[in-house]
C-alpha positions in Angstrom: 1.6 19.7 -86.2 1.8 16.6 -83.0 -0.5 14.4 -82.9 0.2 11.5 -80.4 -2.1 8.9 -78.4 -1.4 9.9 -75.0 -3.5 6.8 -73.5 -6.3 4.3 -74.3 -8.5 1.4 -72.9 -6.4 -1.6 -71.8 -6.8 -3.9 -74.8 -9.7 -1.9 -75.6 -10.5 -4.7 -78.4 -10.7 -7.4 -75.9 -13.1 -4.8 -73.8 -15.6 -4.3 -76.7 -15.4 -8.0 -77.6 -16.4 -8.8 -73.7 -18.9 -6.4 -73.7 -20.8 -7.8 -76.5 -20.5 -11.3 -75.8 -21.7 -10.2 -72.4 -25.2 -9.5 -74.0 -26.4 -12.8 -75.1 -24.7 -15.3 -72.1 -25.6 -16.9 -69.3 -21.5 -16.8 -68.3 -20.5 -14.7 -65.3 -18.3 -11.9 -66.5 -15.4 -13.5 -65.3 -15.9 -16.8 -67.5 -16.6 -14.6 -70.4 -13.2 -13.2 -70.0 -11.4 -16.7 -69.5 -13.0 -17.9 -72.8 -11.9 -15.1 -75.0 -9.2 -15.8 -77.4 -7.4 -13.6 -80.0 -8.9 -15.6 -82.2 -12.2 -15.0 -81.2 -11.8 -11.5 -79.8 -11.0 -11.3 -83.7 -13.7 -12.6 -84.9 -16.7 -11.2 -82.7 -15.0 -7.2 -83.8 -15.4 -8.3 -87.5 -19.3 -9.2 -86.9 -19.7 -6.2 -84.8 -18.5 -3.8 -87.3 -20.2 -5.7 -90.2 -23.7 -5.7 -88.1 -23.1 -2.1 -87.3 -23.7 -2.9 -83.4 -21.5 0.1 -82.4 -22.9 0.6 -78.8 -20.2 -1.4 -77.2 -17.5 0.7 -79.0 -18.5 2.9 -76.4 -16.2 1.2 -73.9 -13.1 1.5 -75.6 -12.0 5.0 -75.0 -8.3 6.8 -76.4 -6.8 10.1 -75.6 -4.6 12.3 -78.1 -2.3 15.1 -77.3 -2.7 17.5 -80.2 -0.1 20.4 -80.7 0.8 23.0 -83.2 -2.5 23.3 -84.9 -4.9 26.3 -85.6 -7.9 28.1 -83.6 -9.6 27.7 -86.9 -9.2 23.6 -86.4 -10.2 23.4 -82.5 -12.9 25.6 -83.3 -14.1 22.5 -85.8 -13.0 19.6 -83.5 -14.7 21.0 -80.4 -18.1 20.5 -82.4 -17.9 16.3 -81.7 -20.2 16.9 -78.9 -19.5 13.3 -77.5 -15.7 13.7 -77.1 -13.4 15.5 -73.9 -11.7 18.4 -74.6 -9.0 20.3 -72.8 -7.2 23.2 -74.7 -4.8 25.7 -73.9 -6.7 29.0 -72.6 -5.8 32.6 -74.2 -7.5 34.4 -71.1 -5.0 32.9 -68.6 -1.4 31.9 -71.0 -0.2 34.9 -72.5 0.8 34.5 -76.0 4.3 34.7 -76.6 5.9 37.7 -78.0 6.2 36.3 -81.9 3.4 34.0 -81.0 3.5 30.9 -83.4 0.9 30.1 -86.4 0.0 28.6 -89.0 0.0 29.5 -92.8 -1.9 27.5 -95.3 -0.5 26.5 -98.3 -2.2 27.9 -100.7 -1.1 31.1 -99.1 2.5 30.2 -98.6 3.5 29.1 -102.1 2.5 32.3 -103.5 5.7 34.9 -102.4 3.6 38.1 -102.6 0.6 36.7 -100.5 2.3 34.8 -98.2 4.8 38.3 -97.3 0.8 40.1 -96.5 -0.3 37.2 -94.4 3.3 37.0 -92.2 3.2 41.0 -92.2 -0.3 41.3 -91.0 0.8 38.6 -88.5 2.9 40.4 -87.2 1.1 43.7 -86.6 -1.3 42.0 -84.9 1.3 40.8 -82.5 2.7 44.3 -81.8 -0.8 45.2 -81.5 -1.4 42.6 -78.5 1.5 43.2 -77.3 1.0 46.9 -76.6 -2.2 45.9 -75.2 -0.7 43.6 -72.5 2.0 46.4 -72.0 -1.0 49.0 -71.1 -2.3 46.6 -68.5 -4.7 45.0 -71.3 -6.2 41.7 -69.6 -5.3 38.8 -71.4 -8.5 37.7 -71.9 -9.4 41.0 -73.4 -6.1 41.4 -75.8 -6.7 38.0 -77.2 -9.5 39.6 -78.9 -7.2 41.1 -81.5 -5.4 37.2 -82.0 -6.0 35.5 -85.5 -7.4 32.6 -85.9 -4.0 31.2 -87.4 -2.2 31.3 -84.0 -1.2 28.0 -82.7 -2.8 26.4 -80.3 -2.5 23.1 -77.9 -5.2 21.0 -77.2 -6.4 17.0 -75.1 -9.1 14.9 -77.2 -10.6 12.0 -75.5 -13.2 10.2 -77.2 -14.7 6.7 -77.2 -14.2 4.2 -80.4 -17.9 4.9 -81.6 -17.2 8.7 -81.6 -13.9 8.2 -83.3 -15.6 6.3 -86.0 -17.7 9.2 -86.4 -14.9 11.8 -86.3 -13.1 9.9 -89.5 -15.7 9.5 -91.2 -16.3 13.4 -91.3 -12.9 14.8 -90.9 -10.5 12.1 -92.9 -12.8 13.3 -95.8 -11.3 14.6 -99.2 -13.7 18.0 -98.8 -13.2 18.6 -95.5 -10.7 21.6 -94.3 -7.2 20.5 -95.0 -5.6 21.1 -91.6 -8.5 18.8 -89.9 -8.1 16.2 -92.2 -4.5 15.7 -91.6 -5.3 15.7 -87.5 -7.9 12.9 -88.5 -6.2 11.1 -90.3 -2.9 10.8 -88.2 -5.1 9.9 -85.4 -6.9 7.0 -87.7 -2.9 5.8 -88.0 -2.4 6.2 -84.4 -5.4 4.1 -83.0 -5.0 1.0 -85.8 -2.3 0.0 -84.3 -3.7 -0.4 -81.0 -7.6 -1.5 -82.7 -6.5 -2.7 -86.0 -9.7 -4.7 -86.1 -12.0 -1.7 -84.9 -11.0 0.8 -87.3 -9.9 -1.4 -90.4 -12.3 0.1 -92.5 -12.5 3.6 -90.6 -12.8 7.0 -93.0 -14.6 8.5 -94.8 -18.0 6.5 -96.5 -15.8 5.7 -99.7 -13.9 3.1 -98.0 -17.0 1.2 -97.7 -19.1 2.1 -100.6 -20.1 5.0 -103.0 -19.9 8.3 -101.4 -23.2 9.9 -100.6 -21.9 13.4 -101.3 -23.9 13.2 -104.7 -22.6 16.7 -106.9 -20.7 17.5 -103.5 -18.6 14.3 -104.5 -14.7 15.3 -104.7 -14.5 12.6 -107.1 -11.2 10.9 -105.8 -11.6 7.7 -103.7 -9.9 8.8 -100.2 -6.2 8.1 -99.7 -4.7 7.0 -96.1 -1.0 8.3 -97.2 
């Protein structure tokens, strides 16, 4: 799995901190931007996140380049209906002969399992293959392809959707594989927002999860 931030707002903290001043003075935009200081820029995020005045979070806006992960996890991301996505098409790229995918763990550390998953893999790769030798379209031999194959795929989303995203995905109960794309991406984005996503995750960083009986019981870990 590669999860990098490709790009993101130009001091996308000094943007939300703009923005909300913005609201409630008289100053032209450009004064409002002279007066900021780091210290202040500081200080307005903290309130903003305390208040829960998320709106302006909206400005702030970062893009990941996300590799080596499943169909099963795009089909899960692609669900944040207020984020960009971009992802690698099986109708027009031909999967490679051996394609690449991904094996859970739980699968893998058990030697007799893990030789039915790879072998099964593996058929279905002969399987496509043979397809796209009998003049199969692509977009009709990917039909046969398992949700474990690898796949590639551009997130863009804004600060407030982010939030959102962690809070969902950095979760102890959700799916593995998403959680460790979430949670890499958290790392990724406090260091360019430390202030913005300090207390980003699931709602056990902040409080008592509201899971109830669903509760995994752990508090959440960022390692």
């Amino acid at each position: 799995m590669k999860v990098r931030l490709i790009n993101y707002t130009k001091n996308p903290e000094r943007i939300v901190a703009q923005s909300a001043r913005l609201c409630y003075s008289a100053l032209d935009i450009e004064e409002l931007e002279e007066k900021l200081t780091d210290e202040s820029i500081t200080k307005l995020i903290k309130k903003i996140m305390r208040l829960g005045h998320y709106s302006v979070l909206e400005h702030a806006s970062f893009t990941f380049a996300i590799e080596g992960i499943s169909r099963v996890t795009t089909h899960q991301l692609v669900r944040h209906r207020m984020a960009s996505f971009s992802q690698q098409s099986q109708r027009y790229v031909r999967m490679r002969k051996e394609f690449p995918y991904i094996i859970p763990e739980s699968i893998a550390k058990d030697e007799k399992l893990a030789k039915i998953y790879k072998d099964k893999i593996k058929e279905l790769d002969k399987i496509y293959n043979k397809f796209l030798k009998h003049k199969i379209a692509a977009e009709d031999a990917r039909y046969i392809l398992p949700q474990a194959v690898e796949t590639k795929i551009i997130i863009t989303a804004n600060a407030r959707e982010l939030l959102h995203i962690f809070e969902l995905r950095c979760c102890n109960r959700a799916q593995w594989e998403i959680r460790e794309v979430a949670k890499t991406m958290l790392n990724e984005v406090k260091i360019i927002a430390p202030n913005i996503f300090e207390n980003a995750g699931p709602p056990c960083v902040r409080g008592p999860c509201p899971e109830g009986e669903l509760s995994c019981g752990h508090p959440w870990s960022k390692d």
